[in-house]
N, C-alpha and C positions, 0 to 999 in steps of 0.2 A: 302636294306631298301627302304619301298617306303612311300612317303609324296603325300597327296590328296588334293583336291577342292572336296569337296563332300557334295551332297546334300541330303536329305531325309526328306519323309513326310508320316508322319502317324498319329497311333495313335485315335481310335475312342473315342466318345464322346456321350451320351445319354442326350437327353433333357429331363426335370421332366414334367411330366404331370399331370394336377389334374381335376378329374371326379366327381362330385356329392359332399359327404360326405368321398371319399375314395382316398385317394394320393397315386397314384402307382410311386414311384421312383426308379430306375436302376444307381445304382453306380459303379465305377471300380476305382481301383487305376490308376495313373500315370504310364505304364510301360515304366524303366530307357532303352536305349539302350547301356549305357557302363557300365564297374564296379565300385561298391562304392568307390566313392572318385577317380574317372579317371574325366578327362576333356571331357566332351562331343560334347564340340565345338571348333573349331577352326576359329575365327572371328565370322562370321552369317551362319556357315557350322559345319551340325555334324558329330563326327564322330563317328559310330555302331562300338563294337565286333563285328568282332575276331580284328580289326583297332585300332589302340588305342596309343594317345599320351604320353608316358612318360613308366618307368619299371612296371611290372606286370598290364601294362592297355592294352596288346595285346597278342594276342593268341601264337604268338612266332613273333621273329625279322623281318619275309619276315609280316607282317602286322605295323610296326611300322610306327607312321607318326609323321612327326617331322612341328611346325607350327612356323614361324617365321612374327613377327609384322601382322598378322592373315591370314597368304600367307602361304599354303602350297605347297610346291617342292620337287620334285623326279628326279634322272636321265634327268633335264632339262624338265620334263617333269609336265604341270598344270593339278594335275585331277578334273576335270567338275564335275563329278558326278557316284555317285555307287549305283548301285543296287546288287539285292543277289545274281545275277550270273557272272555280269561285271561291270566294272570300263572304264569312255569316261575320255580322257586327251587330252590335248592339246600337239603335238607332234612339232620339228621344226625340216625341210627337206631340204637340201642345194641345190641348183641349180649345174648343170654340164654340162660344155663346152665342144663346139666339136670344130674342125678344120672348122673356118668362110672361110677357102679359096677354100676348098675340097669340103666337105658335103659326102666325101666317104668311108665309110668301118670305119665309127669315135664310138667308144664303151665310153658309159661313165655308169660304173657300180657303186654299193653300194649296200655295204655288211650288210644285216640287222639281228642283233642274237635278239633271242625273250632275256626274262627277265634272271636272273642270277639264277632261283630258277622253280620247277618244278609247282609252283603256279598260276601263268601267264603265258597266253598265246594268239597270236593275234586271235581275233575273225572272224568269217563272218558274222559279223555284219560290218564289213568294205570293202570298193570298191579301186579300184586300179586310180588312175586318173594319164595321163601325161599331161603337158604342151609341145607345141613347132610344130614348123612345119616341115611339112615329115618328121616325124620320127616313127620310132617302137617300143613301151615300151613294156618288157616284164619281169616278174618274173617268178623265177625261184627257184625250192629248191635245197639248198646248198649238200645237202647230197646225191641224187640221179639225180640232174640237168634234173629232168624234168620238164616242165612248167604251173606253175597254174593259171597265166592269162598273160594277154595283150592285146594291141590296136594298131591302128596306127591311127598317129593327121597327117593331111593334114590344109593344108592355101592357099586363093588367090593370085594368084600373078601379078593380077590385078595392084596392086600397088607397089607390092614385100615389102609388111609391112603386120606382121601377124597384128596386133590390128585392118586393118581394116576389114579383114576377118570375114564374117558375125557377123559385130560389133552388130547387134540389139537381135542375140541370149545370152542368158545367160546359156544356155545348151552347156555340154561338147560332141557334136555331132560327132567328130572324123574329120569334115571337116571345124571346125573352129577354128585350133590350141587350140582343148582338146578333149582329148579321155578317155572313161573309160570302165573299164570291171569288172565284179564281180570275184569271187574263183572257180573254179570247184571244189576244194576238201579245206580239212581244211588246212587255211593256216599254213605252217611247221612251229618250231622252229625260223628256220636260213634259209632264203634267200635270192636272190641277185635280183635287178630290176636294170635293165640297158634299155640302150635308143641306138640305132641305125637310122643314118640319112639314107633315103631311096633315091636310085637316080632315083629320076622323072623326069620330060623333065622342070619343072619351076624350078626358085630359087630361091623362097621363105626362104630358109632356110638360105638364105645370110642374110634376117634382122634380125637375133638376134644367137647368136653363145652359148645358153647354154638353155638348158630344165629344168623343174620341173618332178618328179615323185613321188605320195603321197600315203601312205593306210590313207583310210579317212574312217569316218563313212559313213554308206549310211542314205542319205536322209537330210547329208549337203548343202548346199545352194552351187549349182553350180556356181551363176555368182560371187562371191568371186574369182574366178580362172579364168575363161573367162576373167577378168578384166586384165588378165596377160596376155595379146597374146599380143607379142610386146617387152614387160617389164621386160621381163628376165634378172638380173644380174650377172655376176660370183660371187662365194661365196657368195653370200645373200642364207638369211634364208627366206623359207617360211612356215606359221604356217598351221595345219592342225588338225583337230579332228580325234582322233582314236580311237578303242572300245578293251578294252583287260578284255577276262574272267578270272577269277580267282576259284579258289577249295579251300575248307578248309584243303583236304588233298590229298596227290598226289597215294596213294593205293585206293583201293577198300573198298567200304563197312563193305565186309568181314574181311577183313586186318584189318580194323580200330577198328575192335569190338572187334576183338582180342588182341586190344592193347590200354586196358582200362585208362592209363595213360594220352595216348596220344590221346585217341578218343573225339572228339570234341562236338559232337553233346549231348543238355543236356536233362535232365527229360523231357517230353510230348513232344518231338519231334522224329522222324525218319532219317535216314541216302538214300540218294537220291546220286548213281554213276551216274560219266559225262562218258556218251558215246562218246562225240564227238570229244574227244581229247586224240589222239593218244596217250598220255601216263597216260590217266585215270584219275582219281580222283572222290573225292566225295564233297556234298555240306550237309548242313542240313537244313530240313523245319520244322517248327512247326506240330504235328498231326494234324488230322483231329480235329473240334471243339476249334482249339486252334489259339490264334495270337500269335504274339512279335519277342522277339529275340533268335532262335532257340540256339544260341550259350553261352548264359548263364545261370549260375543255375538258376531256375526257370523265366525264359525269355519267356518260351510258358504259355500265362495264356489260360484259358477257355471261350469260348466265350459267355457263357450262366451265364449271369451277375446276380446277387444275385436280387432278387426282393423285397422290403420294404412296408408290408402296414401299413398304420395307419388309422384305425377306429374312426371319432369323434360320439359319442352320443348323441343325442341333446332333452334334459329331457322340455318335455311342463308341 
């Protein structure tokens, strides 16, 4: 089950306009985004179909959201905000200790499984960031242990304190106790990001005995974690924004058409397959000339809004 923070905005709107003798007015209904008689919000956040608080207000159980005193939560996890192809949540990443006496040959792994359900899955809309000095972050997929990203964070030891390590940047540059690197391929399922101290001729790595390693969104605000060089503690948590896609269904197109029960996509819309995720899926968009919410009975309206005139006649 997953519980959301989620945002949404839409909804157009036509202003009346009046010309002459003649009022040309453009009206549309209010299109609902959940079903009749579902909750549409959860505190000042809504929530769209296939998502839906309470029985028969969501598309099946891996869409359920549960809202407690107007906070929704999942798997420890806050979601920010969804759109039609992904869901950003707030994720929390524990720090991990090495050997403060050594700094040699010290692994500090964690094991990360995508969602419990073939619906989610981590995006590359996310970056890899570590915290800490001379060390080497690296991920890796569980299944086949080849490597889809990494970095290495270096620090002054000018003072032998990472914090003062180009203290004036806020950028994770690799040489101020934070590194970061993107995906080469679509991040897997199940992988594992571990941290390896490097042995350089400073030792640096003597002021602080444990690192951060994060999938963040990209285009989060770096000096958030720059603020951490220094300030690493064993087991504390650090929070991080992460971006995870979701599919309405985990077959194909084809599959789904085929299985009118189950197929999701409603009247005036189309069925749109994810390429980009290793084990497929599909999404639905409203057709052409159409908005709303592709996901419910009549959810896609037409964009070519009804036009009203009234003629007044004015008798000299």
């Amino acid at each position: 089950m997953w519980s959301f923070f989620i945002l949404l905005t839409g909804l157009l709107s036509k202003e009346k306009t009046q010309v002459s003798a003649i009022r040309i007015g453009s009206s549309s209904a209010i299109l609902s985004s959940q079903r009749p008689g579902c909750p549409e919000r959860c505190g000042n956040v809504t929530i769209p179909f296939p998502f839906g608080i309470g029985k028969e207000c969501y598309f099946n159980e891996e869409f359920e959201v549960s809202c407690d005193n107007n906070t929704a939560l999942s798997n420890d996890m806050y979601v920010q905000y969804i759109s039609k192809d992904s869901i950003t949540v707030d994720n929390d990443f524990l720090s991990h200790p090495y050997n403060k006496s050594s700094g040699m040959n010290i692994y500090s792994d964690a094991f990360i499984k995508g969602t419990s359900d073939e619906y989610f899955s981590f995006s590359n809309k996310n970056k890899f960031i570590a915290i800490g000095c001379d060390v080497y972050a690296n991920v890796k997929d569980s299944d086949t242990g080849s490597s889809v990203s990494g970095c290495a964070s270096y620090c002054d030891d000018s003072t032998n304190n990472v914090s003062s390590s180009s203290a004036s940047s806020s950028y994770c540059t690799g040489n101020n106790g934070c590194c970061q690197s993107e995906f080469s391929k679509t991040i897997p399922r199940e992988f594992t990001m571990s941290t390896q101290t490097m042995n350089t001729e400073d030792t640096s790595w003597r002021s602080s005995n444990c690192t951060y390693y994060l999938l963040i969104e990209k285009g989060s605000s770096e000096s958030d974690f720059t603020q951490l060089r220094g300030k690493c503690k064993e087991n504390h948590y650090l929070k991080g924004r992460m971006v995870m896609d979701w599919v309405i269904g985990n077959v194909s197109c084809d599959k789904a058409m085929s299985r009118p029960k189950d197929y999701a996509c409603r009247n005036n819309s189309r069925c749109v397959n994810d390429t980009s995720r290793p084990a497929g899926g599909y999404r639905c968009e409203c057709s052409r000339g159409y908005q709303g919410n592709p996901y419910l009975l009549h959810g896609c309206q037409g964009t070519n809004y009804p036009v009203h005139f009234s003629f007044f006649v004015f008798v000299i």
